[in-house]
C-alpha positions in Angstrom: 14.6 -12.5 -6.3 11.7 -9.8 -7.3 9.6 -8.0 -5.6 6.4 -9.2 -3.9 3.3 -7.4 -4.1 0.5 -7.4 -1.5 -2.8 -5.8 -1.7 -4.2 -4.8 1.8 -8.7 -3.6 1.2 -11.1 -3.4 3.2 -14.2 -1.0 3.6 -13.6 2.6 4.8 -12.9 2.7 8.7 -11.0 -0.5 8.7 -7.6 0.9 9.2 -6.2 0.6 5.5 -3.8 4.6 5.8 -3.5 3.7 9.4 -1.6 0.5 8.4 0.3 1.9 5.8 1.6 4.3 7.5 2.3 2.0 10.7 4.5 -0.3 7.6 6.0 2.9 6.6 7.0 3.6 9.8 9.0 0.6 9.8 10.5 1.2 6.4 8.5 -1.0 4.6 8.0 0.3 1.1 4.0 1.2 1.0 1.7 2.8 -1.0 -1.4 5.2 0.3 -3.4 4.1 -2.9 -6.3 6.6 -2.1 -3.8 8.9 -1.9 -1.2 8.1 -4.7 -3.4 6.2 -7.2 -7.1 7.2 -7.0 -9.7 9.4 -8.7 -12.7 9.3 -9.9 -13.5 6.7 -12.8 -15.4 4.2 -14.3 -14.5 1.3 -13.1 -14.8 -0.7 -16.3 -13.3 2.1 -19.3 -11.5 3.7 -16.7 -12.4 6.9 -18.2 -12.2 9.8 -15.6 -15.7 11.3 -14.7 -16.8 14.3 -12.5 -18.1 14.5 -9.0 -17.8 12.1 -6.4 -19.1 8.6 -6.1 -18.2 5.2 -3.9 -18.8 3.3 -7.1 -16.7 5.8 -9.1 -13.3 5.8 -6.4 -10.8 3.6 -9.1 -7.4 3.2 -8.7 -5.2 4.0 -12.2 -4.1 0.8 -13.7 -0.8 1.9 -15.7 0.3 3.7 -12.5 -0.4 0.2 -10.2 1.5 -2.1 -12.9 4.4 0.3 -13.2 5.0 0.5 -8.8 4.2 -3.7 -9.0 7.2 -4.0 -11.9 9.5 -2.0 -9.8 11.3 -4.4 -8.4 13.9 -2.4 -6.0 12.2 -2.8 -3.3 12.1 -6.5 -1.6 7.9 -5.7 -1.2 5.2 -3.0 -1.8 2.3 -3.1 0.1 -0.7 -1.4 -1.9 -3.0 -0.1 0.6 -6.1 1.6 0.1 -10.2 0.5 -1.6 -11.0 1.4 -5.2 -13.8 0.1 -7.2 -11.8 -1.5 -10.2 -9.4 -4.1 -8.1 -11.1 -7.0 -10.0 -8.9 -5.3 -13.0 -5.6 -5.8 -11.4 -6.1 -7.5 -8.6 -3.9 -10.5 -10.4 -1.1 -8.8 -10.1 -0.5 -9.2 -6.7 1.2 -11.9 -4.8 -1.0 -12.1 -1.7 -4.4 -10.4 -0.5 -5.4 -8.6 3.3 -8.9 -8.1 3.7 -9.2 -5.8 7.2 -12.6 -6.7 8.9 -14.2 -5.6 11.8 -17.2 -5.7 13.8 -20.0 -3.5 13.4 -19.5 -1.5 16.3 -16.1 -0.9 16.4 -16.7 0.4 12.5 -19.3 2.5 14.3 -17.0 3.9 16.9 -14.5 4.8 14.0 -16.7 6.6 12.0 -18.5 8.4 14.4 -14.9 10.0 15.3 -14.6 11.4 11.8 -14.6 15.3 11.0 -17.6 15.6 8.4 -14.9 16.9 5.6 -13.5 12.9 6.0 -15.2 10.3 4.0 -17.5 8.6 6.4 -17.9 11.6 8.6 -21.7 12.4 7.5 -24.6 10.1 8.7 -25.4 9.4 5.4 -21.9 7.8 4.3 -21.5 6.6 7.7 -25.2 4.5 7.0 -23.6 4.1 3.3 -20.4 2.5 4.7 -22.4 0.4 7.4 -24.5 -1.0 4.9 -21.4 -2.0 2.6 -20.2 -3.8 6.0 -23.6 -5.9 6.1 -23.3 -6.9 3.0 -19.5 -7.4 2.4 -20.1 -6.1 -1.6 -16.9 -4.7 -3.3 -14.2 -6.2 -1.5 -12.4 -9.0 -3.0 -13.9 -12.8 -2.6 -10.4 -14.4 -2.2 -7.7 -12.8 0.5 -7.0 -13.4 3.7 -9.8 -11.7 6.7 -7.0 -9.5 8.8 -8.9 -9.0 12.4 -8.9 -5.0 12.0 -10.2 -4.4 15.8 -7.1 -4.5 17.0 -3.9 -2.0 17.8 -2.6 -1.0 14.6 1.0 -2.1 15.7 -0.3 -5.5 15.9 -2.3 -5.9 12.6 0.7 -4.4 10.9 2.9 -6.8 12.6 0.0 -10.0 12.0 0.5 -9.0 8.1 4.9 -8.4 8.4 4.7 -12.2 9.5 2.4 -13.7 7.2 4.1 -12.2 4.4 7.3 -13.4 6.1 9.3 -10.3 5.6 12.2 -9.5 8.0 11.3 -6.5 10.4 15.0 -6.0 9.8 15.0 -3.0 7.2 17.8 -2.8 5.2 
């Protein structure tokens, strides 16, 4: 059998590293895409660009088709936000959209060093605004409740995607 792919998005302050690295904990193979596959982009040439913009964070395609054809590990879960999903976003078996209320999005943010994305008042309001509004995350997925103890959401997606907590 191949591998399955999952895509786990959300805005920023859902929990998206905190869950990967809760699924890494537990051996699950995962990927930190803000980390491992982001940089700054457009989201339609993919062309790198300068500075820093939400609208510009993009994820690189080549590198997220080669990690979804590796098929040695039984799953990879992709976790991270980037402005061009809509480009590969087909590639993956299943969809996890982390949402959250308003003020526990708050509460997260406001615990941010200002060197964090999401730290300043202005990306904070920036971030807020996106969570009104819902724009740049994925239409189809399944909502993940993000509120809760990151054992637990990690544990709600493990079961859904009915993978064995039994690492091999």
């Amino acid at each position: 059998m191949g591998a399955k792919n999952y895509l786990i998005e959300g805005i920023s302050g859902t929990g998206k590293t905190s869950v990967c690295n809760e699924l890494l904990r537990r051996g699950h193979h995962s990927i930190h895409g803000d980390r491992e596959l982001a940089y700054q982009g457009d989201p339609i040439t993919g062309k790198q660009r300068a500075g820093f913009s939400h609208e510009n964070h993009i994820w690189n395609v080549d590198k997220v088709r080669a990690l979804v054809n590796d098929h040695s590990h039984a799953a990879t879960f992709f976790c991270g936000g980037s402005r061009n999903w809509n480009v590969f976003l087909g590639l993956f078996d299943f969809v996890f959209i982390l949402e959250l209320d308003s003020d526990t999005l708050s509460r997260r943010l406001t615990s941010r060093s200002e060197n964090e994305w999401g730290g300043r008042q202005s990306e904070k309001d920036f971030i807020l605004k996106l969570h009104a509004s819902k724009n740049g995350l994925p239409k189809s997925g399944l909502s993940i409740n993000a509120a809760r103890p990151i054992e637990d959401i990690a544990e709600d997606i493990l079961q859904r995607c009915s993978l064995s907590l039994d690492v091999r």
